[in-house]
DOLUMKOL-719571 format. One record per residue (C-alpha): residue number from 1; residue in three letters; x, y, z. Coordinates in steps of 0.2 Angstrom, whole numbers, always signed. Layout:
# residues N
+-----+-----+-------+-------+-------+
|   i |  aa |     X |     Y |     Z |
+-----+-----+-------+-------+-------+
| NUM | ALA |     X |     Y |     Z |
...
+-----+-----+-------+-------+-------+
//
This chain:
# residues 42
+-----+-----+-------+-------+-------+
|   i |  aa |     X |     Y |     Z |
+-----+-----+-------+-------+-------+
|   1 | UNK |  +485 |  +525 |  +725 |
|   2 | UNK |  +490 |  +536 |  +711 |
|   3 | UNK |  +501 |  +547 |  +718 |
|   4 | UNK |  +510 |  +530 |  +723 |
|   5 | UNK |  +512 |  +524 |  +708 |
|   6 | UNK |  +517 |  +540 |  +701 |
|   7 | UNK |  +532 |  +543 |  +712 |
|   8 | UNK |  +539 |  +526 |  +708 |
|   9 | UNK |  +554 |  +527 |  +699 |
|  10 | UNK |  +551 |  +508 |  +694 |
|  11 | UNK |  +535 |  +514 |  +684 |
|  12 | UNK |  +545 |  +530 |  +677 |
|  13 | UNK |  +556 |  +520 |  +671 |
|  14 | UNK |  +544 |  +508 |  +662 |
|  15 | UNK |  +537 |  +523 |  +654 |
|  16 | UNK |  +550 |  +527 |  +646 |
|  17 | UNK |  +556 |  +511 |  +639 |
|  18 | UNK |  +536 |  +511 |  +632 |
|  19 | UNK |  +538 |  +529 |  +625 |
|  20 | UNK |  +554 |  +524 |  +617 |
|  21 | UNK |  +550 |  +507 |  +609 |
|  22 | UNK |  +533 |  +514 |  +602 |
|  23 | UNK |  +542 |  +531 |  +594 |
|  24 | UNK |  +554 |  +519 |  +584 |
|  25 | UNK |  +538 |  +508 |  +581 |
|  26 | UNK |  +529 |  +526 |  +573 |
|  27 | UNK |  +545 |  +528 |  +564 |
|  28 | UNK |  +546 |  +513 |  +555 |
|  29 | UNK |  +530 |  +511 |  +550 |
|  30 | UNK |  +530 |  +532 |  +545 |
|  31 | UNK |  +547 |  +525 |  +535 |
|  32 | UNK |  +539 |  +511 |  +528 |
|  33 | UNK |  +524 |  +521 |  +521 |
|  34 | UNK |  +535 |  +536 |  +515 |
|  35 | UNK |  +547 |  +525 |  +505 |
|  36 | UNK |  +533 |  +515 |  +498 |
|  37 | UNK |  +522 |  +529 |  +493 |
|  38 | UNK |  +537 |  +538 |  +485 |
|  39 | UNK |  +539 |  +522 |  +473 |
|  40 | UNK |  +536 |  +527 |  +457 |
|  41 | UNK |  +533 |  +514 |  +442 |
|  42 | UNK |  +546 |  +514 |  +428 |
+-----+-----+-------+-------+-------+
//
């Protein structure tokens, strides 16, 4: 069953669209907390 499911290109491809659309997730919210801890009070 696995072997299946790992030689699908179908599956592959919706791998990568996961991998893809959680690193830009990590980015942002690595963006989010590096510009807000960088705030520094006047």
């Amino acid at each position: 069953m696995l072997e299946l499911i790992l030689g699908d290109p179908v599956v592959w491809g919706s791998l990568l669209g996961l991998a893809v659309v959680l690193g830009i997730c990590f980015y942002y919210v690595y963006l989010i907390l590096h510009n807000t801890m960088d705030n520094k009070p006047n």
